[in-house]
C-alpha positions in Angstrom: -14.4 110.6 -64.8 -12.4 107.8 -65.9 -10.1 108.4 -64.1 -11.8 108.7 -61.0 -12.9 105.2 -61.8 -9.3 104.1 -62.3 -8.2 105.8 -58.6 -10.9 103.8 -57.2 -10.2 100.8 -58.7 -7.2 100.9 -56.9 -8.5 101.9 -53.9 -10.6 98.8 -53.5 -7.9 97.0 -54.4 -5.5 98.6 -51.8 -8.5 98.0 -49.4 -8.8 94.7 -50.2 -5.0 94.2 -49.9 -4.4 95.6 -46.7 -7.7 94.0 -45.3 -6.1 90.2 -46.4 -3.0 91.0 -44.7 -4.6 92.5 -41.4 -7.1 89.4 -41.6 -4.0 87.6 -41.6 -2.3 89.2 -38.9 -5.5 88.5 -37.1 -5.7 85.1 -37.7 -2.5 84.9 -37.2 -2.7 86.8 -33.9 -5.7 84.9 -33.3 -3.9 81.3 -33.4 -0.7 82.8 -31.4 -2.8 84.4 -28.6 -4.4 81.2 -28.1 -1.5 79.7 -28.2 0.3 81.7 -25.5 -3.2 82.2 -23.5 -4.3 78.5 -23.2 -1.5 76.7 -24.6 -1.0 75.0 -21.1 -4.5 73.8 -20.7 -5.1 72.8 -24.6 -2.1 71.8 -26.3 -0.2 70.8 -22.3 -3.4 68.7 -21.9 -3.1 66.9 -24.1 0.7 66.1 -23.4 0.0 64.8 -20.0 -2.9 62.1 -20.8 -0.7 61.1 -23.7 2.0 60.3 -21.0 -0.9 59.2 -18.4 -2.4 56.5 -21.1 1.2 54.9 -21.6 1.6 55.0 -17.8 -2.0 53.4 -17.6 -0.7 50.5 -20.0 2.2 49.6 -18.0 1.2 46.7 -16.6 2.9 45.7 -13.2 5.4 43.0 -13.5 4.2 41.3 -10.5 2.7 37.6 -10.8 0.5 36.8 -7.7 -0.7 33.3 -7.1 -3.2 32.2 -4.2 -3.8 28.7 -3.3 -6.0 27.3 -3.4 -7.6 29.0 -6.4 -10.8 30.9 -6.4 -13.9 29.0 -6.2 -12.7 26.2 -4.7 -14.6 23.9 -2.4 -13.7 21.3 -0.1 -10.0 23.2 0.7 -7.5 21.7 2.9 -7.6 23.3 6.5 -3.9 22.8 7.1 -2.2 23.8 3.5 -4.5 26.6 2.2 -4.1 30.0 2.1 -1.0 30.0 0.6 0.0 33.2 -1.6 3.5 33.3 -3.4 4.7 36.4 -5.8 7.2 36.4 -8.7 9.0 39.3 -10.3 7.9 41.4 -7.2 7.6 41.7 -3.4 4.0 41.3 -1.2 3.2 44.7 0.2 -0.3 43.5 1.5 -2.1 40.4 2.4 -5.6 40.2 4.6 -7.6 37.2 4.8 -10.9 36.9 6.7 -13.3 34.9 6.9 -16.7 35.5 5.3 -18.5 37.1 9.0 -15.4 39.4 8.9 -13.5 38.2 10.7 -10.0 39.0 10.5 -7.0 35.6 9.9 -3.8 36.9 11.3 -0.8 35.4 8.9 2.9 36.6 8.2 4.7 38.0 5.2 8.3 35.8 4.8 11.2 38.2 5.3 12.0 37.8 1.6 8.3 39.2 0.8 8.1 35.9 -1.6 5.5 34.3 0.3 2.4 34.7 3.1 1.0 31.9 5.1 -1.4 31.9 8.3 -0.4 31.6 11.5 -2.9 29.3 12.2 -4.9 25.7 10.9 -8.0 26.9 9.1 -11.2 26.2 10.6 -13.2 23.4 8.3 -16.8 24.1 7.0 -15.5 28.4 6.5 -15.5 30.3 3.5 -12.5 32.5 3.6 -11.1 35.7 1.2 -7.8 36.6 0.5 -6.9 40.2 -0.7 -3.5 40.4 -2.3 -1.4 43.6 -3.6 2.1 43.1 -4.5 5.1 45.8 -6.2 7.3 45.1 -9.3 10.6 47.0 -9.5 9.4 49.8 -10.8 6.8 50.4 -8.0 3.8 49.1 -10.2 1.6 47.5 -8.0 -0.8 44.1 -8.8 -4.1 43.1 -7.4 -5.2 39.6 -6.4 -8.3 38.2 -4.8 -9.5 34.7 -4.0 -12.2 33.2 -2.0 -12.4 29.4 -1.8 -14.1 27.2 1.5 -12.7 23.9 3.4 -14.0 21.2 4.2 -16.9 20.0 6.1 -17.4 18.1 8.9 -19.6 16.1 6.5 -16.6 15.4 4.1 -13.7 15.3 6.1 -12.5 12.4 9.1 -10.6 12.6 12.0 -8.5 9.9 13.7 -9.0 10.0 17.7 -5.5 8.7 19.0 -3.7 7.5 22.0 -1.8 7.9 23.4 -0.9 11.4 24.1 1.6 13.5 22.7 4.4 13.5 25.3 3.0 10.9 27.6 5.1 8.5 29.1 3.7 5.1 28.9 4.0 1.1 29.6 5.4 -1.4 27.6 2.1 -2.9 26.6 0.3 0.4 25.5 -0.7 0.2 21.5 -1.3 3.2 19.4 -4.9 2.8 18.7 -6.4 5.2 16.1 -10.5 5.7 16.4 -11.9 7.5 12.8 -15.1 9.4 13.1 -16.4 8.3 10.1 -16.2 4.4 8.2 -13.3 4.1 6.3 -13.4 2.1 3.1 -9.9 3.0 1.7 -7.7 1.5 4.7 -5.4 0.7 2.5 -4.8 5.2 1.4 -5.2 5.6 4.9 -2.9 2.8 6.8 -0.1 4.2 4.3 -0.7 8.0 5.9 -0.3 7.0 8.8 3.2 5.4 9.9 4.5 4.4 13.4 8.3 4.0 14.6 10.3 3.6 17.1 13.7 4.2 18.4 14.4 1.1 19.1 14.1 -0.3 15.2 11.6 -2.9 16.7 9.0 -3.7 13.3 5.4 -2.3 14.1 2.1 -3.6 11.7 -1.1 -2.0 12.2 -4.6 -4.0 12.3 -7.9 -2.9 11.4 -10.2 -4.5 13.8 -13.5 -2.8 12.1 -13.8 0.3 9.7 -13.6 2.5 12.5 -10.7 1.5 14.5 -6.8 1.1 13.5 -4.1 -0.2 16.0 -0.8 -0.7 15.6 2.2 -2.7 17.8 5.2 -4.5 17.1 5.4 -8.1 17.9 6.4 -7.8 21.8 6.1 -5.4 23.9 7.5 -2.1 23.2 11.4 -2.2 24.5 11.5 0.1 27.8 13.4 3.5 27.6 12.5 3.7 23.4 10.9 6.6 22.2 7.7 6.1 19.1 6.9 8.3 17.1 3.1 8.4 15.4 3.1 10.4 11.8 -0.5 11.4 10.5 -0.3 12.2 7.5 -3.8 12.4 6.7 -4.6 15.8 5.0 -6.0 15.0 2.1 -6.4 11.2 1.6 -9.8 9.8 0.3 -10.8 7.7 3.3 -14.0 6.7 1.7 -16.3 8.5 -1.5 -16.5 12.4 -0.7 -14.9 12.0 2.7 -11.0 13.1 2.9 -8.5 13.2 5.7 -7.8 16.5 7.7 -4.7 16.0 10.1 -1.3 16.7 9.7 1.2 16.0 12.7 3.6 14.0 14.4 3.0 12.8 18.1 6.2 11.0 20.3 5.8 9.4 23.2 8.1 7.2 25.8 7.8 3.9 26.9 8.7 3.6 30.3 9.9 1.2 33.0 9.0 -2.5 31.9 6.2 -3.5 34.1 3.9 -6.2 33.6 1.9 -8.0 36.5 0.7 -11.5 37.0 -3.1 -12.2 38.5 -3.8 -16.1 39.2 -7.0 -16.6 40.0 -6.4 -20.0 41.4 -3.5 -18.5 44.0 -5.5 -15.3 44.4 -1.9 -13.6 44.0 -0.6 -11.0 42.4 3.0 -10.7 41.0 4.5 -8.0 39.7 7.7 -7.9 38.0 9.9 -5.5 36.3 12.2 -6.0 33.9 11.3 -9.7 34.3 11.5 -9.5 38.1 9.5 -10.2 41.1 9.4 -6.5 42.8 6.1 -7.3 44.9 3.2 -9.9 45.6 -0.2 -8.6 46.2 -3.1 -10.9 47.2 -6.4 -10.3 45.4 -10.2 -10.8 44.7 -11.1 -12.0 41.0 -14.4 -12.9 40.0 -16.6 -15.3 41.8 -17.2 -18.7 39.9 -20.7 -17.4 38.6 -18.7 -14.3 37.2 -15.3 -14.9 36.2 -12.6 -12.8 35.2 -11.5 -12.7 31.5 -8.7 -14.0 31.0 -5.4 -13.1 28.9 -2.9 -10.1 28.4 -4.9 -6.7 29.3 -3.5 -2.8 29.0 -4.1 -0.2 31.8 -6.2 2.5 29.7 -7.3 5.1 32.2 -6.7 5.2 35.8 -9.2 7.2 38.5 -7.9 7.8 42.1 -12.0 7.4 42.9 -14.9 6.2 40.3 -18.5 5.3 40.4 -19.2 2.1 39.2 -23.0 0.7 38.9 -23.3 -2.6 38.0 -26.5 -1.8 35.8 -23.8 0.4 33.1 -22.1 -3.5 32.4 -25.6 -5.7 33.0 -25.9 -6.7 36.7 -29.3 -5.9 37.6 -31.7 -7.1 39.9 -35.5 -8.0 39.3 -36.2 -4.1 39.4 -33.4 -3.5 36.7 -31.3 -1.8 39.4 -27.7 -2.3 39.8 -26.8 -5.0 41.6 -24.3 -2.5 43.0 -23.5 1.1 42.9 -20.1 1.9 44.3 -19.8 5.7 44.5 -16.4 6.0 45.3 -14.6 2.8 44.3 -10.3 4.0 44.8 -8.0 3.4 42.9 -9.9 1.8 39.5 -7.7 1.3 36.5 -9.9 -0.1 33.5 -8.8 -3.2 31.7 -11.0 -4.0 28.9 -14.1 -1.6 27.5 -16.4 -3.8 28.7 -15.8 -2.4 32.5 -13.1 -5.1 34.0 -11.2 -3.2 36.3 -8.2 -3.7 38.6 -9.3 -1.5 41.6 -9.0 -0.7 45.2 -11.3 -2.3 47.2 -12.6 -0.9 50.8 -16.3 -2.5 51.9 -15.1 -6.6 51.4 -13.5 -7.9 54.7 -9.8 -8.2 55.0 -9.6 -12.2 55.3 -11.1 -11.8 51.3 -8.0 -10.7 49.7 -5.7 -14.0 49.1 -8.6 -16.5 50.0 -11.6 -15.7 47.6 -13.1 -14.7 44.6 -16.4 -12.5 45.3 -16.3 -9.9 42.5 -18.5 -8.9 39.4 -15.3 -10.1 37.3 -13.1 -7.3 38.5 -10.0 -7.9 40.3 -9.6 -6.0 43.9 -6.9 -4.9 45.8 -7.7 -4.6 49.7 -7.6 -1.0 50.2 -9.7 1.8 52.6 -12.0 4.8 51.8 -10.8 7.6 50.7 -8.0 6.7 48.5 -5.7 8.3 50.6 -4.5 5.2 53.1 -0.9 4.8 51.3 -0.1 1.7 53.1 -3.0 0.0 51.3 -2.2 -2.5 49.1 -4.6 -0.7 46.3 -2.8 2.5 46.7 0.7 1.0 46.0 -0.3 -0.6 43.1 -2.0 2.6 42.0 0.9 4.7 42.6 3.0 3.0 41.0 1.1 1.9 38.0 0.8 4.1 34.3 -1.3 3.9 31.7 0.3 0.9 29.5 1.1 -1.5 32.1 0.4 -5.0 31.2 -1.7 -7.1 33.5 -2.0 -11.0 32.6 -5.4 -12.5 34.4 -4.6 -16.2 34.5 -6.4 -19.3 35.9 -10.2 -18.0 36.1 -11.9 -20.1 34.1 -13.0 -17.4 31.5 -12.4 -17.3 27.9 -9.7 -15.5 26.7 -10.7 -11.3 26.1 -11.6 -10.6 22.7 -8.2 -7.9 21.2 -10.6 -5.5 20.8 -11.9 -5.0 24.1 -10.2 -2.5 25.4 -6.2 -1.9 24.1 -5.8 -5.7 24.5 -4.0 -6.7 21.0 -1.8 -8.5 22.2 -4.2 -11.7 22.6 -3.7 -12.0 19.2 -0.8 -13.9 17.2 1.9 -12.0 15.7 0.5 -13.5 12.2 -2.9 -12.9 12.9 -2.2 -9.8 13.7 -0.4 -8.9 10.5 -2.9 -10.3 8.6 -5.4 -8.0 9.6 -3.4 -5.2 7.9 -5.0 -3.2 4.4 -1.5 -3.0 3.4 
């Protein structure tokens, strides 16, 4: 019996044995089957996000910038929407505005830069998408979205004359802001006027509207002036800046400048200082004389309408005391409506004998504006925008330099004092 006990003492214990090492082998088998059945999707998992969270905190190298920064109001229309990268290349750039619509611009060959291919339009909100590459192929993220100015705080400077025109000695650049300037002296230094041949050229405010500048004689023929605005940006008055950004050139052509006496009712005109023809006129009658002094062709029109209730002839009805429909060959001389102008419906003995007009000075000529051995249409024809005509011997005051481009009846020093700079 005891020993019975004892054999089963160690059978338990050769039980217990055997099931500590099979429980191992188990476990064992347990942790290496799992190992070998999911060790890819557990143990590999685990792997990859370890190398996809040190790949997340690689931060591209790429530094975008976008001017002007995001937020911004009040943005310039002309140097905006610049975007620059450093220690990468631009892959992408779209801009639009804030309906959608798309801004077409250009990446620079060296993929350091982007710029539109356009001026901005002002009072538009506009977006800017970036993405750019380091070295390694990391890619950066930018976005901005800024708006430019307003009509409401921005100016403009209406100038003449044209870009590319050819023009007459006498012709002035004359510079009309749409808004009051109170800074003349910020603006008169953005704006600068040259010319080719070195002559000096000041520039006059005659209200806080209008700017003109000229040297002290007339522009030397053949020369070539530039006009630089350089008026993006400057604080004209509070809240209101400058938009414009460009050079205009334009020639001076032939010298021609043309002599009207009253008293002789004759015209000479000269260039380069001589007599090329003499042209017998009309000025204004005694009870409305011609201004007198140095005046500049500003517009010419082969046929006009003129009513003489737009300049303040009426009759007891407050009709015009005339209304010309087709008066040829009109070339305006002051703002005020003095013209120097073909003339068709006063009899031919007029011209060279009397002064009959509204304060206008005629050139016998014919309907139609086509008659070219009219004295009207010669002078016409061979006429530009920028001739000087001197009106001598009517009687008249002299015309106020600011009626029309007619500086010039203005001293040299009087002139120059009238500058904000």
């Amino acid at each position: 019996m005891e020993k019975r006990v004892m054999t089963d003492s160690k059978r338990r214990r050769g039980l217990t044995v055997a099931s500590a090492l099979l429980g191992g082998v188990l476990v064992l088998s347990a942790c290496s089957g799992g190992d070998e059945a999911s060790g890819n999707d557990g143990g590999g998992d685990t792997a990859q996000a370890t190398v996809d969270e040190a790949a997340a905190q690689e931060t591209s190298e790429a530094q975008i910038k976008i001017t002007p920064k995001d937020g911004t109001d009040n943005a310039s229309i002309n140097n905006s929407a610049t975007v620059t990268v450093s220690k990468g290349t631009l892959t992408e750039v779209t801009m639009k505005t804030a309906d959608g619509a798309a801004v077409e611009g250009a990446i620079s060959a060296d993929k350091k830069s982007w710029q539109p291919n356009a001026q901005l339009e002002r009072s538009t909100t506009y977006k800017i998408t970036v993405t750019a590459e380091d070295a390694k192929g990391l890619k950066a993220h930018e976005n901005a979205s800024f708006s430019t100015l307003s009509p409401t705080n921005s100016f403009l400077g209406y100038f003449t004359p044209e870009d590319g025109s050819t023009v007459g000695v006498g012709m002035p650049v004359s510079i009309n802001f749409d808004k009051s300037i109170t800074n003349k002296a910020d603006v008169q230094k953005a704006v600068t006027v040259s010319s080719t041949s070195g002559q000096e050229v000041a520039c006059h405010w005659f209200n806080d509207t209008r700017m003109d500048c000229r040297p002290d004689e007339y522009w030397q023929e053949g020369s070539t002036v530039t006009l630089k605005l350089a008026l993006d940006g400057v604080e004209g008055a509070e809240g209101v800046y400058g938009v414009q950004q460009k050079t205009v050139t334009f020639k001076i052509g032939r010298n021609q400048v043309s002599y009207v006496d009253a008293k002789t009712k004759q015209m000479k005109v000269t260039q380069d200082g001589e007599v090329v023809k003499t042209i017998p006129i009309s000025a204004g009658s005694p009870e409305n004389k011609t201004y007198e002094g140095q005046m500049v062709i500003s517009e010419k029109f082969k046929e006009t309408r003129m009513n003489g209730a737009t300049v303040g002839f009426t009759d007891d009805d407050g009709k015009g005391e005339y209304d010309i429909k087709d008066v040829p060959h009109a070339m305006r001389l002051s703002t005020s409506g003095t013209f120097i102008h073909g003339n068709y419906w006063g009899a031919d003995s007029v011209f060279g004998n009397a002064n009959t007009s509204h304060g206008c000075v005629g050139l016998n000529d014919t309907k139609g504006a086509n008659d070219k051995g009219t004295e009207g249409y010669w002078f016409y024809t061979n006429s530009i925008v920028g001739d000087v005509v001197v009106v001598q011997n009517t009687g008249d005051k002299t015309i106020a330099p600011d009626n029309g481009l007619n500086g010039w009846n203005m001293s040299w020093a009087d002139w120059k004092a009238g500058s904000a700079v």
